[in-house]
PDB file of N, CA, C and O in Angstrom:
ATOM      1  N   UNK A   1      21.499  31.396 -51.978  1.00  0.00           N
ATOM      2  CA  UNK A   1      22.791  31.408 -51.316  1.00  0.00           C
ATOM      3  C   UNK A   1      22.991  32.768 -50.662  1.00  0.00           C
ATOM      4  O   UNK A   1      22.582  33.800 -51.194  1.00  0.00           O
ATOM      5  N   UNK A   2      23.639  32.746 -49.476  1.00  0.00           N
ATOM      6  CA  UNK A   2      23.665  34.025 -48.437  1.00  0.00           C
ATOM      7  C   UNK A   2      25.133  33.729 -48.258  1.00  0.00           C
ATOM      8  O   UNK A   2      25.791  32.705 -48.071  1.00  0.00           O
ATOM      9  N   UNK A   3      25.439  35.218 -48.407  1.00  0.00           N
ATOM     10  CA  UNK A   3      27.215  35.195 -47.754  1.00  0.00           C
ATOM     11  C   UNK A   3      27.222  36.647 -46.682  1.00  0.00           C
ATOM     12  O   UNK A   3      27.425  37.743 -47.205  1.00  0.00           O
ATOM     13  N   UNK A   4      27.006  36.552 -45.302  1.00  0.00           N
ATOM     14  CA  UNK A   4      27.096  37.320 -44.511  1.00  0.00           C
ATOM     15  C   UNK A   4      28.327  38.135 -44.336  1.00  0.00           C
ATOM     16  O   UNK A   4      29.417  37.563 -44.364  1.00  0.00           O
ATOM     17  N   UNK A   5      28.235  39.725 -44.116  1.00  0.00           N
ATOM     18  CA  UNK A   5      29.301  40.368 -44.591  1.00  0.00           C
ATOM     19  C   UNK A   5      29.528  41.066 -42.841  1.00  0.00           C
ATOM     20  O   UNK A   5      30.626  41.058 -42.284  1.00  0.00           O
ATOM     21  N   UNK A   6      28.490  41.523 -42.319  1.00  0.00           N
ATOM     22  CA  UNK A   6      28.995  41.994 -41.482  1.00  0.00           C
ATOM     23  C   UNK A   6      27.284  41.914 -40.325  1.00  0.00           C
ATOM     24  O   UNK A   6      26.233  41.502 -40.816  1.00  0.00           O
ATOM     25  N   UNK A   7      27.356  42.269 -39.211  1.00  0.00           N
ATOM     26  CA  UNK A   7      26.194  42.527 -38.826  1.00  0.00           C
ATOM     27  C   UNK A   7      24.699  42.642 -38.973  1.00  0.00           C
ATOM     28  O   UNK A   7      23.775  42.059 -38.407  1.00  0.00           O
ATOM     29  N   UNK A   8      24.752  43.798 -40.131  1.00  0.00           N
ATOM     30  CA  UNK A   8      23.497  44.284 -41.107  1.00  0.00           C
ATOM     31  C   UNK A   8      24.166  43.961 -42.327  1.00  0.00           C
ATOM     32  O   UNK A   8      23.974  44.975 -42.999  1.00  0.00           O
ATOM     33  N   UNK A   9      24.653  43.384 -42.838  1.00  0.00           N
ATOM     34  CA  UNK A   9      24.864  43.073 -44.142  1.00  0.00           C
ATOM     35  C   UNK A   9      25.296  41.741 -44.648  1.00  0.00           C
ATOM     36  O   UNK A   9      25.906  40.903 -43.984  1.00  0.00           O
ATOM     37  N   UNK A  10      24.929  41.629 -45.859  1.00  0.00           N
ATOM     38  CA  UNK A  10      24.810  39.686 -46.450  1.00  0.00           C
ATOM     39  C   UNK A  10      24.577  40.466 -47.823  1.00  0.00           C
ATOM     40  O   UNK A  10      24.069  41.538 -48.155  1.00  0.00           O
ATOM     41  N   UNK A  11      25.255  39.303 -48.506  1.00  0.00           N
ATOM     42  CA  UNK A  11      24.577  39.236 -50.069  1.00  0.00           C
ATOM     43  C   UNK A  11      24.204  38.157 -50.198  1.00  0.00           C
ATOM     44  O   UNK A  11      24.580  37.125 -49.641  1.00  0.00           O
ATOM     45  N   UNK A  12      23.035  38.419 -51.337  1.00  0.00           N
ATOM     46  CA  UNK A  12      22.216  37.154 -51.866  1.00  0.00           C
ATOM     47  C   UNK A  12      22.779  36.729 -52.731  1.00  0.00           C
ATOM     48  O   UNK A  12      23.555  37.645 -53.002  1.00  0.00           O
ATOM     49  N   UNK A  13      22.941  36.048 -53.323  1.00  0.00           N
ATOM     50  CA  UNK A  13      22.947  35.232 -54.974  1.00  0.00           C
ATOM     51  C   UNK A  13      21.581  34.401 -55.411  1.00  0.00           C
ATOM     52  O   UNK A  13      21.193  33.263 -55.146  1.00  0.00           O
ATOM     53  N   UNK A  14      21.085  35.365 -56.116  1.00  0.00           N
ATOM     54  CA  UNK A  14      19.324  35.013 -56.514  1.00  0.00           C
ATOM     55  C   UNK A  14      18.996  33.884 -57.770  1.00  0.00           C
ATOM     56  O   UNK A  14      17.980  33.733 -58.447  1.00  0.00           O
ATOM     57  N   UNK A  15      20.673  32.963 -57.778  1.00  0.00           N
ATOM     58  CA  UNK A  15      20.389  32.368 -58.969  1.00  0.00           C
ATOM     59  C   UNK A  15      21.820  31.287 -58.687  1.00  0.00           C
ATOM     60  O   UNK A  15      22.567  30.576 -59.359  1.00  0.00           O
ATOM     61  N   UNK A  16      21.662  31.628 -57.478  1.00  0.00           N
ATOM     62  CA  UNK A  16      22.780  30.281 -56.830  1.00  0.00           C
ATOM     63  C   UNK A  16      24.029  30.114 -58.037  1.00  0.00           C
ATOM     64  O   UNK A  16      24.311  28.956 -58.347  1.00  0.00           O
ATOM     65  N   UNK A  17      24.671  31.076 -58.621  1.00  0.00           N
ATOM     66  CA  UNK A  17      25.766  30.383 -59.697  1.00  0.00           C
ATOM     67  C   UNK A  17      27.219  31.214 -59.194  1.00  0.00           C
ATOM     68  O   UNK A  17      27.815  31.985 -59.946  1.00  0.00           O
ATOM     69  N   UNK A  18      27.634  30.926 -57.879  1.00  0.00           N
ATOM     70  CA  UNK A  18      28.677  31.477 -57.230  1.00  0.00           C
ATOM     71  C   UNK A  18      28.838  32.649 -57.151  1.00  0.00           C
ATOM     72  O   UNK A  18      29.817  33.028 -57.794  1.00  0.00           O
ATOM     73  N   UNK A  19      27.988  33.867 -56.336  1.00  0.00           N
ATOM     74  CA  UNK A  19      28.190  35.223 -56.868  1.00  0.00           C
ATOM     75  C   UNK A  19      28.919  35.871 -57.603  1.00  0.00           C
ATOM     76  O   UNK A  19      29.959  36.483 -57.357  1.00  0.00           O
ATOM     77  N   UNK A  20      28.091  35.663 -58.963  1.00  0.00           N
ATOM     78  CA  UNK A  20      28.942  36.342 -60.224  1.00  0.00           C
ATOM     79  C   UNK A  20      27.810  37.410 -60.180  1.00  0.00           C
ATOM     80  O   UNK A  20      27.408  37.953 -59.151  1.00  0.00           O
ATOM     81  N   UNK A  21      27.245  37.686 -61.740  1.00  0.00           N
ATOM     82  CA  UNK A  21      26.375  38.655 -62.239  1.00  0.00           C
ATOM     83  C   UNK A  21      24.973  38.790 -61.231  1.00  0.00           C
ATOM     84  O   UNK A  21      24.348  39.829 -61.443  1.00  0.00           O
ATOM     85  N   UNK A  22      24.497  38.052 -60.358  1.00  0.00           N
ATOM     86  CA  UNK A  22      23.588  37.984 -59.719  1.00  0.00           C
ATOM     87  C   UNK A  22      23.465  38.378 -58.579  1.00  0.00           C
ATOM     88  O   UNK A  22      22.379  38.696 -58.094  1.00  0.00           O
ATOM     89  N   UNK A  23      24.890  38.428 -57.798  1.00  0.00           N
ATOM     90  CA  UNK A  23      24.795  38.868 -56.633  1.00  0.00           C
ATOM     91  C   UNK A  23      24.133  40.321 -56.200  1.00  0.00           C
ATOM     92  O   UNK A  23      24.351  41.428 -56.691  1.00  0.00           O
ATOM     93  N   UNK A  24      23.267  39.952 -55.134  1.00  0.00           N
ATOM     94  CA  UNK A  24      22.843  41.783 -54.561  1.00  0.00           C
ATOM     95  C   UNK A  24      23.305  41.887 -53.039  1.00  0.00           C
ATOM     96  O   UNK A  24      23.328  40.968 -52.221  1.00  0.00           O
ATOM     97  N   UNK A  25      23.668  43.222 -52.846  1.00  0.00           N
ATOM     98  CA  UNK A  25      24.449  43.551 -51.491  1.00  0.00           C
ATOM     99  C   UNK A  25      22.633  44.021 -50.635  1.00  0.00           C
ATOM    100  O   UNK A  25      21.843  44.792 -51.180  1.00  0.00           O
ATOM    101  N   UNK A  26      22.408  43.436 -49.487  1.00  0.00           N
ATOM    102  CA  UNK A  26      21.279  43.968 -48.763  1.00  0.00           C
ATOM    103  C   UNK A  26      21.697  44.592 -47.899  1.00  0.00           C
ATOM    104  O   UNK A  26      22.867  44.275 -47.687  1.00  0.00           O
ATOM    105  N   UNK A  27      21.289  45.471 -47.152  1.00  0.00           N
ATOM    106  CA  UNK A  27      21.423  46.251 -45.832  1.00  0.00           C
ATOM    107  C   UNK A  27      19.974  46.026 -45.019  1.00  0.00           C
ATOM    108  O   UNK A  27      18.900  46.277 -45.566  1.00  0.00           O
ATOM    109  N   UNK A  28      20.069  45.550 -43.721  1.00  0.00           N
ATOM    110  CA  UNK A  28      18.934  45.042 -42.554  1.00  0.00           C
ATOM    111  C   UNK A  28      18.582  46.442 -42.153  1.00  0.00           C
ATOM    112  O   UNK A  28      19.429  47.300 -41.906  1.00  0.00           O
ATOM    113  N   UNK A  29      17.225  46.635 -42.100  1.00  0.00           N
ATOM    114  CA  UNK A  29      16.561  47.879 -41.433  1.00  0.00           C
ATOM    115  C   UNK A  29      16.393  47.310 -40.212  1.00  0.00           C
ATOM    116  O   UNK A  29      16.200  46.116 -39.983  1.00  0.00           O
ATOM    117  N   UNK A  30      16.511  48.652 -39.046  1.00  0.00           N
ATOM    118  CA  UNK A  30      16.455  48.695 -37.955  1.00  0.00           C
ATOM    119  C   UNK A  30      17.365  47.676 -37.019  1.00  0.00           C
ATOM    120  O   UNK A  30      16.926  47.111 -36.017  1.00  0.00           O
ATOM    121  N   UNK A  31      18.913  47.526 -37.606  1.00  0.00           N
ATOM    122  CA  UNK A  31      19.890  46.517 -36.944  1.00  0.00           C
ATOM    123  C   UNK A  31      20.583  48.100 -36.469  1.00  0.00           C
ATOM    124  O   UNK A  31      20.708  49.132 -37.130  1.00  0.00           O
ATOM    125  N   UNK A  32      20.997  47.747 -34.884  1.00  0.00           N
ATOM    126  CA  UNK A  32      21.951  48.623 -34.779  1.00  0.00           C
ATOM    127  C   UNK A  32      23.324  48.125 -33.732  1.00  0.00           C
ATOM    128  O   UNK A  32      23.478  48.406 -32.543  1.00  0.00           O
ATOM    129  N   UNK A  33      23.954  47.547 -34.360  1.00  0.00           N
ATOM    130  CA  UNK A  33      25.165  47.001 -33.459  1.00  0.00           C
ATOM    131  C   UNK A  33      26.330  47.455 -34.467  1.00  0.00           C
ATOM    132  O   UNK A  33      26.219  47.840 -35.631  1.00  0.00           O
ATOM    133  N   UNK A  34      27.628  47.275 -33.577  1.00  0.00           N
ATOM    134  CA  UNK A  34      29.262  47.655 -34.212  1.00  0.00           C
ATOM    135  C   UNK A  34      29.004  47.139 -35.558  1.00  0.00           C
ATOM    136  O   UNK A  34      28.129  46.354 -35.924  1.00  0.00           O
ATOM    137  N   UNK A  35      29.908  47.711 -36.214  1.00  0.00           N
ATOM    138  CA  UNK A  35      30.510  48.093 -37.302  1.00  0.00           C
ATOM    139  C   UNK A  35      31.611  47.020 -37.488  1.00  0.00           C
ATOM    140  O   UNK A  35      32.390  47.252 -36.563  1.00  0.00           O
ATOM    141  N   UNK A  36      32.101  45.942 -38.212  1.00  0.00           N
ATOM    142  CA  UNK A  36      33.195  45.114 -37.509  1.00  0.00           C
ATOM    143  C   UNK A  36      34.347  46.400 -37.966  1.00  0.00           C
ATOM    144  O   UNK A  36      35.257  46.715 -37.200  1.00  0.00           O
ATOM    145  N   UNK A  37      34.140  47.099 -39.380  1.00  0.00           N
ATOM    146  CA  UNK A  37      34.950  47.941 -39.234  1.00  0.00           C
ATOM    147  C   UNK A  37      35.609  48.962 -37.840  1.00  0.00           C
ATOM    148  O   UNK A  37      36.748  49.117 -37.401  1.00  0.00           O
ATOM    149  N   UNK A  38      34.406  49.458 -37.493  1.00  0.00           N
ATOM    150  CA  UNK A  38      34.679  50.174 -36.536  1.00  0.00           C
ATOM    151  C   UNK A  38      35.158  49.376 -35.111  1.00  0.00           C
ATOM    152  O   UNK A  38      35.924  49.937 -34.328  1.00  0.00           O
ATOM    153  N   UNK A  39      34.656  48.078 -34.866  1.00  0.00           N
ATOM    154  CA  UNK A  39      35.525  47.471 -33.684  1.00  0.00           C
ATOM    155  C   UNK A  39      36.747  47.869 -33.763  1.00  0.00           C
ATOM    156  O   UNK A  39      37.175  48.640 -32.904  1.00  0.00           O
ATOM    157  N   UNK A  40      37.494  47.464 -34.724  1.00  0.00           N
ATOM    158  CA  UNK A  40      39.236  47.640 -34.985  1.00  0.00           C
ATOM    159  C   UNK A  40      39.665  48.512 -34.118  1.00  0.00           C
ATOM    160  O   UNK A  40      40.620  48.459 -33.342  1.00  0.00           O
ATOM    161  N   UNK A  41      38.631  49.582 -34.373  1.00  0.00           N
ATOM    162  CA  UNK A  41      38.867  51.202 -33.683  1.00  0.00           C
ATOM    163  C   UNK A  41      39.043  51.589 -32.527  1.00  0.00           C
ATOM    164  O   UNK A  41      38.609  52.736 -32.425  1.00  0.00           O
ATOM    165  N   UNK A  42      39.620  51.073 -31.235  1.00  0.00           N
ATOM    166  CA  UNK A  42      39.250  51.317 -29.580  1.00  0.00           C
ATOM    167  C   UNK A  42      37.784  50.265 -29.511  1.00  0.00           C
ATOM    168  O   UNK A  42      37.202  50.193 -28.429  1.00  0.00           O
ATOM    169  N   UNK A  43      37.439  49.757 -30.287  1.00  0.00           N
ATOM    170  CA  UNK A  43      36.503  49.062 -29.846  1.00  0.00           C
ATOM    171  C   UNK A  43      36.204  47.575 -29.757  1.00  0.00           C
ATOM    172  O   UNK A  43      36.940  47.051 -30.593  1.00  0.00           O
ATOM    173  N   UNK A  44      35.483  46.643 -29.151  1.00  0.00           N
ATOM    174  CA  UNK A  44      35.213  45.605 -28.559  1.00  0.00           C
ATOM    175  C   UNK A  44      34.955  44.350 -29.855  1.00  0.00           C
ATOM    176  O   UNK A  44      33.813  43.961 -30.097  1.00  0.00           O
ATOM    177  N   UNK A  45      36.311  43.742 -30.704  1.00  0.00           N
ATOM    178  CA  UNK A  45      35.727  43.180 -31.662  1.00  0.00           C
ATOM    179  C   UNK A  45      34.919  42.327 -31.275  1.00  0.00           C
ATOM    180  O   UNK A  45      34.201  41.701 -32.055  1.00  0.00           O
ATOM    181  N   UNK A  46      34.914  42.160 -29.899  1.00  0.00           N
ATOM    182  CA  UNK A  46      34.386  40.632 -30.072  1.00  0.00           C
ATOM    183  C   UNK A  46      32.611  40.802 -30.089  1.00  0.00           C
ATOM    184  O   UNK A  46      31.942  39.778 -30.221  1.00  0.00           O
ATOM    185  N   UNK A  47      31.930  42.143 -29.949  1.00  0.00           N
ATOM    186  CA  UNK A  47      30.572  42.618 -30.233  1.00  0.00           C
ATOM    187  C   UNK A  47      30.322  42.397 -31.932  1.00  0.00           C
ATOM    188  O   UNK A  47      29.470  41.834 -32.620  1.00  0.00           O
ATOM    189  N   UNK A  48      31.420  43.082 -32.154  1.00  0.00           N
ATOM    190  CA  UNK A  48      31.018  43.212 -33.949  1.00  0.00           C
ATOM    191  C   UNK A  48      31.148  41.799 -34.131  1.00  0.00           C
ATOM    192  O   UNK A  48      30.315  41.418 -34.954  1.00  0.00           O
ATOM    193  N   UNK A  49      31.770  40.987 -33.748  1.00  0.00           N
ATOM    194  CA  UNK A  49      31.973  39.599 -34.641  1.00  0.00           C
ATOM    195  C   UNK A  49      30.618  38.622 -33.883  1.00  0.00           C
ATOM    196  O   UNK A  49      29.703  38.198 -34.590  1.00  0.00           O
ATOM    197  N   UNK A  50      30.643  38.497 -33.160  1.00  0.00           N
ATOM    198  CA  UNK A  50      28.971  37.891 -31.936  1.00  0.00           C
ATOM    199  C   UNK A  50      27.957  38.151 -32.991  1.00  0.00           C
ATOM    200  O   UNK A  50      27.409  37.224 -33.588  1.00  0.00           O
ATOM    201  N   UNK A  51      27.731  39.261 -33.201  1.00  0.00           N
ATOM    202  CA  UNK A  51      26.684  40.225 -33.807  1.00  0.00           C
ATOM    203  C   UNK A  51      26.690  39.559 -35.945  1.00  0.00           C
ATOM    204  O   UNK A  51      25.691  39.553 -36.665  1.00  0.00           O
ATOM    205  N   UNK A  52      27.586  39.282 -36.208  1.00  0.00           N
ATOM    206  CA  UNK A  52      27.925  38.736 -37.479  1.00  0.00           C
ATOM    207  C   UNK A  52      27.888  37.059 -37.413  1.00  0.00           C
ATOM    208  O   UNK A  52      27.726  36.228 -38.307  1.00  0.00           O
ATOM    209  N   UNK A  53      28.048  36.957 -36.359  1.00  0.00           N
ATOM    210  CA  UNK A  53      27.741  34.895 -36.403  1.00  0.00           C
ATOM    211  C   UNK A  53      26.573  34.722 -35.733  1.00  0.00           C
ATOM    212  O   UNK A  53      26.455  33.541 -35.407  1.00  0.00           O
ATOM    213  N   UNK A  54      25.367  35.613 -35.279  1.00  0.00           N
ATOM    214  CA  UNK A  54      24.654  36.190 -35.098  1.00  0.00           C
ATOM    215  C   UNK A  54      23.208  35.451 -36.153  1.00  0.00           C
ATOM    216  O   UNK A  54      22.287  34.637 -36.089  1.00  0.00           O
ATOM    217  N   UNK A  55      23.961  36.586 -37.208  1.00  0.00           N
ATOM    218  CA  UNK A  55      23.105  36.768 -38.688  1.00  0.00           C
ATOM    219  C   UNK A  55      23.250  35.478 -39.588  1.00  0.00           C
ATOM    220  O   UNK A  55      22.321  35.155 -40.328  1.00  0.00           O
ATOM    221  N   UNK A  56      24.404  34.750 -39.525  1.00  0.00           N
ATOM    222  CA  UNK A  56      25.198  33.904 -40.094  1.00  0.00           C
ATOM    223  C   UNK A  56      24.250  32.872 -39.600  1.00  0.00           C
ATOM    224  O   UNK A  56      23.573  32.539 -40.573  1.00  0.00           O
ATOM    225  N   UNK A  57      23.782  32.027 -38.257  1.00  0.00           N
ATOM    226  CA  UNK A  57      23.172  31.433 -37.980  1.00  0.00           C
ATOM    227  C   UNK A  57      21.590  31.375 -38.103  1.00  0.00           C
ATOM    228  O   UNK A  57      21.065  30.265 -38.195  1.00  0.00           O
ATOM    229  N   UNK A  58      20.677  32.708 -38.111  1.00  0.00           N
ATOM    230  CA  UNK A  58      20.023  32.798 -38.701  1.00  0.00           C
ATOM    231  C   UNK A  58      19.379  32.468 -40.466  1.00  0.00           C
ATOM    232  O   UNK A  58      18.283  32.187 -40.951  1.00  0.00           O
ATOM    233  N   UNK A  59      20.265  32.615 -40.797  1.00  0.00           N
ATOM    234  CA  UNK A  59      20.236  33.079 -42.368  1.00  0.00           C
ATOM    235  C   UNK A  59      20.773  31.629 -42.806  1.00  0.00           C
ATOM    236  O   UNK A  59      20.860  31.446 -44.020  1.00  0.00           O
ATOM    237  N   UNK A  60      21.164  30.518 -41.901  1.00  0.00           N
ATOM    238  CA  UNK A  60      21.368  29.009 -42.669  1.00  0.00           C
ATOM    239  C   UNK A  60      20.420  27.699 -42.558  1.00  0.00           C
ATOM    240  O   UNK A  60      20.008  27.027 -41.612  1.00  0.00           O
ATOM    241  N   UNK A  61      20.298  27.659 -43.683  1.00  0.00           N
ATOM    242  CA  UNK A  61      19.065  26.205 -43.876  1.00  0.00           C
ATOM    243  C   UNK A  61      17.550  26.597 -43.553  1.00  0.00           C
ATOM    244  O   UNK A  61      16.790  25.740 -43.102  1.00  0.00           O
ATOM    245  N   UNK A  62      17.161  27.789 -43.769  1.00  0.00           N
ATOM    246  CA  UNK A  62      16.058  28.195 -43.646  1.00  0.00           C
ATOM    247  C   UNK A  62      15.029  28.893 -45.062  1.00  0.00           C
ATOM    248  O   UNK A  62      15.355  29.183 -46.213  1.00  0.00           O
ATOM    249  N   UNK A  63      14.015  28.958 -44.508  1.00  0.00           N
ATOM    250  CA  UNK A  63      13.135  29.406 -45.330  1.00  0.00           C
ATOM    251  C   UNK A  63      13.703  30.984 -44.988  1.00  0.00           C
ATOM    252  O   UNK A  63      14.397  31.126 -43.981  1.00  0.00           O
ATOM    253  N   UNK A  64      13.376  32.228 -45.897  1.00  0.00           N
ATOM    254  CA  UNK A  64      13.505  33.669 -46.004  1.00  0.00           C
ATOM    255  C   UNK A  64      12.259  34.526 -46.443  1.00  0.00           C
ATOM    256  O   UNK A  64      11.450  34.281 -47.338  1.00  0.00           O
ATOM    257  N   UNK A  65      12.303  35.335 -45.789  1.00  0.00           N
ATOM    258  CA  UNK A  65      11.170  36.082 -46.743  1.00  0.00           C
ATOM    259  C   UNK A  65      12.302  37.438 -46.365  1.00  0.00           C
ATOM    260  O   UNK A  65      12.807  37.641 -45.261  1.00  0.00           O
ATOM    261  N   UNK A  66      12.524  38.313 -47.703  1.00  0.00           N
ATOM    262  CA  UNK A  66      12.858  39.781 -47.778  1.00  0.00           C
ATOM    263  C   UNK A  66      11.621  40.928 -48.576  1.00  0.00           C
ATOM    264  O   UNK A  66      11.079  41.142 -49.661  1.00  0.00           O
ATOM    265  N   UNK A  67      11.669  41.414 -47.189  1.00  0.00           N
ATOM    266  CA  UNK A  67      10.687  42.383 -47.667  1.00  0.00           C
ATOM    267  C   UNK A  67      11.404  44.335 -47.882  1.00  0.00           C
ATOM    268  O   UNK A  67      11.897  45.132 -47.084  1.00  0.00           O
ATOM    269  N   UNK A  68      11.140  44.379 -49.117  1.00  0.00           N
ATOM    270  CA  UNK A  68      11.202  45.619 -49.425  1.00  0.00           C
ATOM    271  C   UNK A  68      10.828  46.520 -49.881  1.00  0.00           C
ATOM    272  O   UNK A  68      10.522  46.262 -51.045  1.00  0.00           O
ATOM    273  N   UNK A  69      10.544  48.117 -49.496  1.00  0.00           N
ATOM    274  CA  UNK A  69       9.553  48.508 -49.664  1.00  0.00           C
ATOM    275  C   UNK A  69       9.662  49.292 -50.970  1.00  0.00           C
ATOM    276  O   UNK A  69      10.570  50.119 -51.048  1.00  0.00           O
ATOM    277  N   UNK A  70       8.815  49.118 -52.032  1.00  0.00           N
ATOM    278  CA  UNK A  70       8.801  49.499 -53.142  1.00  0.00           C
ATOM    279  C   UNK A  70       9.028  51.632 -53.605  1.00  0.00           C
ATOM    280  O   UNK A  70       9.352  52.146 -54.675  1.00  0.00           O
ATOM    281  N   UNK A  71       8.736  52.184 -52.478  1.00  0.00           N
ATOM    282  CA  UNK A  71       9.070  53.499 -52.502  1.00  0.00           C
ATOM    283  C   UNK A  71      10.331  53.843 -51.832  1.00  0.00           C
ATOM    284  O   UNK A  71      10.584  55.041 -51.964  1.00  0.00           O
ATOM    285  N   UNK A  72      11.268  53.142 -51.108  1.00  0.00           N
ATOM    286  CA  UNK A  72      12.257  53.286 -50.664  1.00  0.00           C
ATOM    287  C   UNK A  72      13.174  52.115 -50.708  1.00  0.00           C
ATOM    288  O   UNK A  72      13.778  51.740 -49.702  1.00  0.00           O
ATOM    289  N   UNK A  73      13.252  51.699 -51.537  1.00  0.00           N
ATOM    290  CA  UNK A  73      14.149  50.007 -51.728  1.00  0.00           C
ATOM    291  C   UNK A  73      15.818  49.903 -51.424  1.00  0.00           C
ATOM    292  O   UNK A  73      16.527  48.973 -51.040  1.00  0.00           O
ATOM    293  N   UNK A  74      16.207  51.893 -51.931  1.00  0.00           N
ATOM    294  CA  UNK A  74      18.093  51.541 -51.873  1.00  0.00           C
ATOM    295  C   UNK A  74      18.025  52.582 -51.184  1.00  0.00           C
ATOM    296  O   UNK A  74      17.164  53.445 -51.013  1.00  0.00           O
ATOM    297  N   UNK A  75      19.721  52.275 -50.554  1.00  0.00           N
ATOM    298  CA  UNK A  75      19.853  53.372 -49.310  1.00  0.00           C
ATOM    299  C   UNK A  75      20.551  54.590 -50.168  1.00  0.00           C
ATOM    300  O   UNK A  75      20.206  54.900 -51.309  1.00  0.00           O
ATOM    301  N   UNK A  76      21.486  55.157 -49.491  1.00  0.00           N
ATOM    302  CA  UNK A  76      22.634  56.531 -50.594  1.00  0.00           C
ATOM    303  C   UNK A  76      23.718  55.439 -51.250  1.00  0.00           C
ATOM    304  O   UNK A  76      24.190  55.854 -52.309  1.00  0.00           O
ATOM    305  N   UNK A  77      24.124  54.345 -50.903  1.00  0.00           N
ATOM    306  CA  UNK A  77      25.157  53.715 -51.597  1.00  0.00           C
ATOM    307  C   UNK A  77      24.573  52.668 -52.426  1.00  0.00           C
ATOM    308  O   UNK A  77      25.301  51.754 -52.812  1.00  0.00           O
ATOM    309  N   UNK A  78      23.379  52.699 -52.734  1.00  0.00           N
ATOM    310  CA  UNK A  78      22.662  51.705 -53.527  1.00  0.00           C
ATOM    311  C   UNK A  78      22.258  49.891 -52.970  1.00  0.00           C
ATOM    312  O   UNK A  78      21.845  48.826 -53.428  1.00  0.00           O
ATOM    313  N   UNK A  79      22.701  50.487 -51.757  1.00  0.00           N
ATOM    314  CA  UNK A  79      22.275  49.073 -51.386  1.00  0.00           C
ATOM    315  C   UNK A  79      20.736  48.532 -51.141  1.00  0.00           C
ATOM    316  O   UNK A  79      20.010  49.108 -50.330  1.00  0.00           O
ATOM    317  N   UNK A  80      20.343  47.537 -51.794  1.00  0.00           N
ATOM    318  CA  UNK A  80      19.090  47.759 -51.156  1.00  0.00           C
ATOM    319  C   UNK A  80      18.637  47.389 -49.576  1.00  0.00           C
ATOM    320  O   UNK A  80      19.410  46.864 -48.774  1.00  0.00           O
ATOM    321  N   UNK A  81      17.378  47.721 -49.304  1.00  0.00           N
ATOM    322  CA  UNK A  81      17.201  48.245 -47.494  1.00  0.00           C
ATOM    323  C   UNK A  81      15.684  47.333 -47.718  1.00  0.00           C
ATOM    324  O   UNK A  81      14.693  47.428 -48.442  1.00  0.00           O
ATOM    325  N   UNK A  82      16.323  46.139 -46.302  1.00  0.00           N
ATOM    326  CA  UNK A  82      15.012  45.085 -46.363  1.00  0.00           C
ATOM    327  C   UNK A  82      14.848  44.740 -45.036  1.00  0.00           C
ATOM    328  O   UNK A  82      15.805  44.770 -44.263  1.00  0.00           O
ATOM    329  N   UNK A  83      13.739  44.416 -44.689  1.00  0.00           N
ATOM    330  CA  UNK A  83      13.160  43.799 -43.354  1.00  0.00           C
ATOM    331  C   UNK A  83      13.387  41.877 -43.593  1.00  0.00           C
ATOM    332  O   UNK A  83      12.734  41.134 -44.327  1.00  0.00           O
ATOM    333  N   UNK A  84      13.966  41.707 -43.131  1.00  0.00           N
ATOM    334  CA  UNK A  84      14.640  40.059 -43.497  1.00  0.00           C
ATOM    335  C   UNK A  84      13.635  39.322 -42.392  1.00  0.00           C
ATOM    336  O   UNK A  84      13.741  39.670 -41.216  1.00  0.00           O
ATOM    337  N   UNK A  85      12.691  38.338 -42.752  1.00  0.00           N
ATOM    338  CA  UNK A  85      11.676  36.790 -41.967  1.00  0.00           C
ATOM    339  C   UNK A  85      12.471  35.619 -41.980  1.00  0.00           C
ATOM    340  O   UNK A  85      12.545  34.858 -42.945  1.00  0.00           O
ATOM    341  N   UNK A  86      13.156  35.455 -40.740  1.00  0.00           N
ATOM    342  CA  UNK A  86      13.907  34.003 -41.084  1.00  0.00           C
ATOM    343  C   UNK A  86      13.263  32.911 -40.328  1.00  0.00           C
ATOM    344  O   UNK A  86      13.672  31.755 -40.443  1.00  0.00           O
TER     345      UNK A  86
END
């Protein structure tokens, strides 16, 4: 189960039981579009939100592969940092 949060970001639930104890927050390497936060800001929501239904369409009814690299897996906020195969 995938719940897309923003652009570069989705959580998994690695055990499908409604993200409780299982859920993990991912961050996409090498995505670089708005912030939906930062749209709000003087900026163009309708990029940040494109860019989030985007990922959303990708990431449904498909096979996945997340790849992460075992010497660098979390970013500074602990998220982990993956190259996503959809």
């Amino acid at each position: 189960m995938v719940r897309v949060v923003d652009r570069d970001t989705f959580y998994v639930d690695w055990t499908r039981n409604n993200y409780t104890e299982s859920e993990e927050k991912i961050q996409l390497l090498f995505v670089n579009t708005l912030e939906l936060s930062q749209s709000h800001k003087s900026q163009d929501l309708q990029f940040g939100l494109s860019a989030r239904d985007f990922l959303k369409g990708r990431l449904q009814n498909r096979p996945l592969q997340l790849w992460v690299s075992l010497q660098f897996p979390r970013d500074l906020y602990q998220q982990t940092l993956g190259l996503l195969q959809a």
